[in-house]
N, C-alpha and C positions, 0 to 999 in steps of 0.2 A: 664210184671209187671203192678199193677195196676196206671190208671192214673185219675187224677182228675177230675172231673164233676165241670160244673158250680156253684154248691152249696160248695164243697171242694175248692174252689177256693179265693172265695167270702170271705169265712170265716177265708181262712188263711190274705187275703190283708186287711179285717175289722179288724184282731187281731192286724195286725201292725201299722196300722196307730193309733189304740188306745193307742198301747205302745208307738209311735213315741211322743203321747201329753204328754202321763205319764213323759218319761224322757226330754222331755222340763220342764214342771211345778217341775222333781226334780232340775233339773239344775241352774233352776232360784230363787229356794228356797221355790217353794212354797208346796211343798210336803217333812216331815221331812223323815229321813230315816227310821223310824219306819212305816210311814204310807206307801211310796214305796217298801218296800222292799218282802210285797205280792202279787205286783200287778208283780216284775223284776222276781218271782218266777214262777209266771204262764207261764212266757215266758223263762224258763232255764237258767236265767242270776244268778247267785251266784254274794258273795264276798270273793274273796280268801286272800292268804297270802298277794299278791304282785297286783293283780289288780281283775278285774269281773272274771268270767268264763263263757263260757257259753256253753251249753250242747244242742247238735242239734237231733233232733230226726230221724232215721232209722227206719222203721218202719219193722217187720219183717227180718232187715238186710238187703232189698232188696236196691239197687244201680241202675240207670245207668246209663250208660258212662258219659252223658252229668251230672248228678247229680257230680260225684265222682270228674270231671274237678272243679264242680262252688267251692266244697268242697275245692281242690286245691284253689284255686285263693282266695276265703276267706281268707286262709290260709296265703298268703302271702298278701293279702290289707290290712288284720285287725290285724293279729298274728303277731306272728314272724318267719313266714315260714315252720309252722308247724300244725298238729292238733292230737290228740289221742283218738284213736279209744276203746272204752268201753267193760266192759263186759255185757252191756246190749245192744248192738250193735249199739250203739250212738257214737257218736265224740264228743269231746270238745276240745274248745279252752281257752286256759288261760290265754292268754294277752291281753282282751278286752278292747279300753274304750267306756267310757259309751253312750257319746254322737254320737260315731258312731253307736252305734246297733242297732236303726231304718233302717238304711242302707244296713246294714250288714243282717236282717230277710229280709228285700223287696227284698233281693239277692235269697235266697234261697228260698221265697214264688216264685220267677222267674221258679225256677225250682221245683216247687210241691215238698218243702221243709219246714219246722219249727221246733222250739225250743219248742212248746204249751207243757203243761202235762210232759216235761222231769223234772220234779221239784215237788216240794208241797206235799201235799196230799189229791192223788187224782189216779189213774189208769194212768201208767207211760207208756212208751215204750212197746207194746206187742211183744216180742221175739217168735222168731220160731228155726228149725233146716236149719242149713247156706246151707243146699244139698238140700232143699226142692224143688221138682220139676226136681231134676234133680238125685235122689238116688235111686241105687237098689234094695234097700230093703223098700222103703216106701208104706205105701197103699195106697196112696192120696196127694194129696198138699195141704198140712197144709196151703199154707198161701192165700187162698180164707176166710178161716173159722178166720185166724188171721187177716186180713182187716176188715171182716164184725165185730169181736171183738173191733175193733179201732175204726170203724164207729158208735158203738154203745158207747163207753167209752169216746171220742170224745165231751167236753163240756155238758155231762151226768150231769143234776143239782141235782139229787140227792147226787153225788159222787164225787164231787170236792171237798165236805171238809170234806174226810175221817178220821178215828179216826189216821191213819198216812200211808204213803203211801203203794200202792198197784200194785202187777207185775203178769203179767201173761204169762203162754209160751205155743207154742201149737207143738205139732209134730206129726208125724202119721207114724214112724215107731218104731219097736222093741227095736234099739238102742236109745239109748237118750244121742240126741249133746247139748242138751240145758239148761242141769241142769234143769229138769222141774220139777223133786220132791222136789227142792230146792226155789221154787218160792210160792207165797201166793195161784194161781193155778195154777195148771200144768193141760195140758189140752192131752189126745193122744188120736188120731183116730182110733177109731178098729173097727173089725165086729165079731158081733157076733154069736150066735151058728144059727140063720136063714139065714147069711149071710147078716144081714142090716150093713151098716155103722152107725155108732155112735160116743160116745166120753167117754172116762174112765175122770173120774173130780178127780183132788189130792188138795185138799185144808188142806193151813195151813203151809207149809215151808217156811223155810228163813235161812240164816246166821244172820250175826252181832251178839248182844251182849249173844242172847239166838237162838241158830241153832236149827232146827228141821227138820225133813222129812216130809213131807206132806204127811199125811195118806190118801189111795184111800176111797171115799165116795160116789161115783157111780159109781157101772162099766160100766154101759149104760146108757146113754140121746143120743135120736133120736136127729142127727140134725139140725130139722127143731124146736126142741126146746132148740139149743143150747143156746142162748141170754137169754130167759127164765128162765133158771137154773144156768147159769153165775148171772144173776141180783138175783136172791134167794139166792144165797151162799153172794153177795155181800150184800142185804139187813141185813140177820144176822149180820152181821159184825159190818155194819153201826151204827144198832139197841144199840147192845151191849158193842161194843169194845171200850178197854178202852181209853178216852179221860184227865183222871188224872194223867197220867202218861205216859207220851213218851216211855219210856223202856221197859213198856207194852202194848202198842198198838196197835203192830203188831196182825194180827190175826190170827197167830201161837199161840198166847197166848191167843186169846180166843179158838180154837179148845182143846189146850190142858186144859184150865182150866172147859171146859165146858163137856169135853171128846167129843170123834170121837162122837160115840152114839149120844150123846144128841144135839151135836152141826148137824149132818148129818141130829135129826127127824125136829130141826128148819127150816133146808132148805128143807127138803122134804113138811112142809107142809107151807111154803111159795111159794115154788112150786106149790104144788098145789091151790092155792089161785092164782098164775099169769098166770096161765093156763085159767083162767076164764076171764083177762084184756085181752086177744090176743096183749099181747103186742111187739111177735116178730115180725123181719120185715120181709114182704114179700119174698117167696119166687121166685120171679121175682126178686129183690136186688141180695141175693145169685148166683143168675146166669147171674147174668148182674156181678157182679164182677168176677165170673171166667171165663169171656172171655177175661179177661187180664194179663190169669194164665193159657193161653192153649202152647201148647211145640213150641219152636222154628222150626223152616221149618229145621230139621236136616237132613243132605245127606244122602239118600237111599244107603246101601253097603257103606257106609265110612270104610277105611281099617281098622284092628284092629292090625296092624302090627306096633309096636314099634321098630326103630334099637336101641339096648343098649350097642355100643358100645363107646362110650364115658362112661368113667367110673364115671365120677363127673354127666354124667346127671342122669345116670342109680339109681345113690344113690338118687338126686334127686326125681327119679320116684317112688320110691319101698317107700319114705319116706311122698312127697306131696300129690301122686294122690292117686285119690279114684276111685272105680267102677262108670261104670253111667250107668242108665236104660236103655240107646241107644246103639244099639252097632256100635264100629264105635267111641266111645265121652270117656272122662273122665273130675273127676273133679279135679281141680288144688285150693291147696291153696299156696297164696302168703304170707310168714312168712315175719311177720311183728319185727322178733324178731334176727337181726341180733347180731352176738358175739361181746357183748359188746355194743351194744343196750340199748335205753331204749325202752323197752315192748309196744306195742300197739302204737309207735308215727310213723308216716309218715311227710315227706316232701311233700310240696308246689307239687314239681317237681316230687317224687314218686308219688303224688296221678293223676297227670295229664297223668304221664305214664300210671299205670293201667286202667287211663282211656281209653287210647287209644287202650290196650291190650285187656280190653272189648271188644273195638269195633268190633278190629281186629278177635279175638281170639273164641270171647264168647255173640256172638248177643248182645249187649252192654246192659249185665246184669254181677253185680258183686254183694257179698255178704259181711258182716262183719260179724264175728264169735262171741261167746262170749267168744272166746278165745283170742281173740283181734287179727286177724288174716284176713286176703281178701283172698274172694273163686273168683275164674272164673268157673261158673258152668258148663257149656255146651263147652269143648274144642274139638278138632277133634283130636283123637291120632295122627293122621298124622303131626298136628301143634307143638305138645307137644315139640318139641327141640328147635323149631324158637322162643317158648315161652318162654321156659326157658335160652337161650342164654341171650335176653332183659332183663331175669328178673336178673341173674348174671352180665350181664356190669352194674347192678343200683343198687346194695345191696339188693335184695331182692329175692335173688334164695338158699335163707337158708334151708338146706334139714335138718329140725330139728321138725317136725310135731309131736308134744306129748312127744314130749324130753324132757332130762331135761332141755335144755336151750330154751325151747319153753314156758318161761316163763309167767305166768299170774300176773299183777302187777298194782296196782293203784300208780297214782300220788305224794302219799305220801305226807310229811314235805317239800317237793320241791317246792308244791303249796297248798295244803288243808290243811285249819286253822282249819279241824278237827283232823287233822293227830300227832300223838305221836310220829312217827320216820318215817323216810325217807324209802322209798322201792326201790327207784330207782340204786341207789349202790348197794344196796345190791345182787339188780338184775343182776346189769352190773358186780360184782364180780364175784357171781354165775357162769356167762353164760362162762364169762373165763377161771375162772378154770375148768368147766367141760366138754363145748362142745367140748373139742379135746375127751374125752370118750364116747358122748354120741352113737355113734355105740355098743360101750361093753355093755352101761348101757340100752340101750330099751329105752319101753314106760317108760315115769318117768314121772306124772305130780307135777310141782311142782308151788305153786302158793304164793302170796305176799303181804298181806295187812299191811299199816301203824298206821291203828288205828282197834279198834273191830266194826266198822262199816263193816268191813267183803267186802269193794270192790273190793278186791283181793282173792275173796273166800280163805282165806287161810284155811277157814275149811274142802274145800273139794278138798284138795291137797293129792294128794300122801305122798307128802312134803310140809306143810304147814309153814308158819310163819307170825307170827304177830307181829309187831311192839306195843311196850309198854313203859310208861315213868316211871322209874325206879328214884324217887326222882332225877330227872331235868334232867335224863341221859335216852340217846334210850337203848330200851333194846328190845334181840327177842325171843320171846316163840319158840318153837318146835313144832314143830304136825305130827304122822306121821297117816297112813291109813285113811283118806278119800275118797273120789272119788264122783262124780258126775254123774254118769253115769245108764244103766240100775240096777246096785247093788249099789244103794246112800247109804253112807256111810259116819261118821263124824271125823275128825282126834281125835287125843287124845295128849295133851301137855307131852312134853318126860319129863320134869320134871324145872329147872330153868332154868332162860334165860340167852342170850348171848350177848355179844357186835357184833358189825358189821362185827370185823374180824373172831369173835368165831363164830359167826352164819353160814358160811359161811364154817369155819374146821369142826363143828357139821353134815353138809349137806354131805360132805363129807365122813367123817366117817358113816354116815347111808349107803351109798350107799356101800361103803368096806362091811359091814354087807351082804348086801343082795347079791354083786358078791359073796360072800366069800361062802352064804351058798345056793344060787340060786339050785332049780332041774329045769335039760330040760331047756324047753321056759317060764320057770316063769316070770310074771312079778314082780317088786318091790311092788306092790298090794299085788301079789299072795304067796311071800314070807315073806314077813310082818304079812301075816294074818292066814300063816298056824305056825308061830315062836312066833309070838304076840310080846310085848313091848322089852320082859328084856335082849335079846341078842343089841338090837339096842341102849338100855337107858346104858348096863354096855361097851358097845363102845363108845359112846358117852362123859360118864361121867368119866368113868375109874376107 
């Protein structure tokens, strides 16, 4: 994993000690809140329902060991023994105070760590796919090309004060773990019909209040002009997008108002206009970062021999692991979504474990999904039972991967003073009543936002729902057929909404629908979309 240079260093320990003046001078009064509260933003500090929050940056999801321990111990010096892991592969913590969080960054700047850019608007957290480097089906490791994207978005003065903020994901295989048509761009590695590597660019997706897909607008950029054509789709944006209106600001909303076409010849001939500034970075950069993305010393001949006779690991296996390009290796993920869980949270003490499991397990590299979920990329099948034994004595050997109770779920009304209703019940209801079925019921993704800020993708759930305030009352929409995935796709509201316990008999009743009329190996995706709404909406509604 990539580590930090004296210039990355320098500038994360300069950001903190600038913030450390900022929050003395609020402290003492001489900064109102109005005029702090851009300065607490650049550094991912919010103000929530009950105290700060603050949102730490993963960059790519990559982890290690010693990273995921200081995470832990944050967790328990500053929190309340806790942190939650994002669907933009970031953590946050919710019971900050203030005058600790100088403290609190020069911990993590310890560990080539920061909060910078998780906030504002500005180019946020660059996500990738959580198997990167270690998947069988990829062409490349995406996250050389997603570092050198961070490197470059990284205090960018043109771009820090976007017309509202801006995400980017990169992957580079077939499958997409990353929601990458769902992001401002989605970035995937291919080659094309000569055999060169390149990058297919999707600019213009998002959720929240107006979702869109992100139409493709290049199928190839060499690259050695990736930054190039990133900062061209960026400049349009900048140029254009709307700064009168928050609601419209996204630049989903300028592609679409501008169309594909029109908006694609702007950056083509901005393009070519930066093609002239030789503004990208060298390419001695690029390969000075991938020599901290070359594959771990993995055993020559590691057995590929699994025993499955333990029947609880065996489920386990067939449900966590994934293929890995080594043979000899698989990938593990650790469900963070235990029955009856809240979604995406870890303990102090869970996160110190996986650390150590890292270490142990996975050449002390771990991942954070945007599922809200810990990968150990690189395990030896041989290890795979001594692994999951650990992860069972600690509540985290949930063999629930894309299930229904493998729930996606923001913070809600619990903590975000954005939030119209609570997601977290309703989560922990969910996961109750159904993970005694989820064997019968399959892949089901089902996902959970509290407000239409959409950070529970509930739009691109299988089973979606969104929390809404219903004159002073939580109320929850419906959504079924979304998906995230290489066929993005946007839910559709079943019709009115429901109280916390209806929401919840409604979920239910959907899934009756699809066992009842499932063909073969259908998924609930696949039954949903070959039946469409009205058998699911006159079960529901009656």
């Amino acid at each position: 994993m990539y580590k930090y240079d004296n210039y990355d260093q320098a500038m994360v320990d300069t950001r903190v000690e600038e913030f450390r003046d900022q929050v003395k001078r609020r402290i003492e009064g001489h900064l109102s809140e109005d005029h702090f509260k851009p300065l607490r933003l650049q550094n991912g500090l919010y103000l929530q329902l009950h105290a700060y929050m603050l949102r730490v940056a993963i960059p790519y999801g990559t982890l290690s060991s010693a990273q995921m321990r200081a995470l832990g111990d944050i967790a328990e010096k500053y929190d309340r023994g806790y942190g939650h892991f994002t669907t933009r592969q970031n953590i946050q913590y919710n019971w900050i105070q203030l005058d600790q969080t100088p403290d609190l960054l020069a911990e993590l700047a310890a560990v080539e760590m920061h909060a910078i850019q998780t906030s504002g608007n500005c180019i946020r957290n660059i996500s990738s796919d959580q198997y990167a480097g270690a998947a069988a089906d990829e062409l490349v490791d995406p996250r050389p090309y997603a570092e050198l994207l961070r490197q470059w978005s990284s205090f960018h003065p043109e771009f820090l004060v976007l017309p509202r903020k801006f995400k980017i994901a990169v992957i580079a295989s077939e499958t997409d773990r990353a929601a990458m048509k769902l992001h401002d761009i989605g970035i995937r590695i291919v080659r094309n019909a000569a055999g060169e590597i390149g990058a297919a660019f999707y600019v213009g997706g998002g959720m929240g209040r107006t979702p869109m897909i992100a139409p493709l607008i290049r199928e190839f950029v060499p690259l050695d002009q990736l930054i190039t054509y990133s900062e061209a789709c960026l400049r349009v944006y900048n140029r254009y997008g709307r700064r009168d209106n928050k609601y419209k600001a996204r630049i989903k909303i300028l592609v679409h108002e501008l169309g594909k076409d029109e908006y694609t010849r702007q950056v083509e001939e901005e393009f070519a206009h930066l093609l002239t500034q030789n503004i990208e970075p060298p390419l001695a950069e690029l390969e000075r970062i991938k020599t901290y993305f070359t594959d771990p010393p993995f055993e020559v001949g590691a057995t590929d021999a699994v025993d499955r006779s333990d029947p609880d690991f065996a489920l386990w296996l067939d449900s966590n692991v994934e293929a890995h390009k080594q043979p000899g290796y698989a990938i593990a993920t650790i469900s963070l979504k235990s029955v009856g869980g809240i979604p995406g949270d870890a303990s102090a003490d869970q996160m110190r474990l996986m650390a150590d499991l890292g270490r142990t397990y996975s050449f002390d590299e771990l991942r954070v999904t945007h599922a809200q979920n810990i990968v150990l990329p690189h395990v030896r099948k041989a290890d795979l039972y001594a692994l999951w034994q650990q992860l069972e004595a600690n509540g985290l050997g949930t063999p629930n991967l894309d299930a229904i109770d493998d729930i996606i779920a923001c913070p809600g009304l619990d903590y975000c003073s954005l939030a119209n209703a609570r997601s977290i019940p309703v989560a922990q209801k969910l996961s109750e009543r159904l993970a005694p079925r989820r064997a019968e019921i399959g892949e089901l993704k089902l996902k959970i936002s509290g407000c239409i800020n959409a950070c529970g993708h509930h739009h691109a759930g299988h089973i979606g729902i969104l929390g809404v305030d219903r004159k002073g009352t939580e109320n929850y929409q419906l959504l079924l057929g979304g998906c995230e995935g290489d066929d993005t796709s946007l839910g559709t509201i079943t019709g009115p909404g429901f109280s916390e316990d209806g929401i919840v008999d409604a979920v239910e009743k959907a899934t009756e629908v699809y066992l009842t009329n499932k063909q073969g190996e259908e998924r609930f995706l696949d039954t949903y979309r070959r039946l469409g709404m009205a058998p699911f909406k006159e079960a529901i509604y009656g």
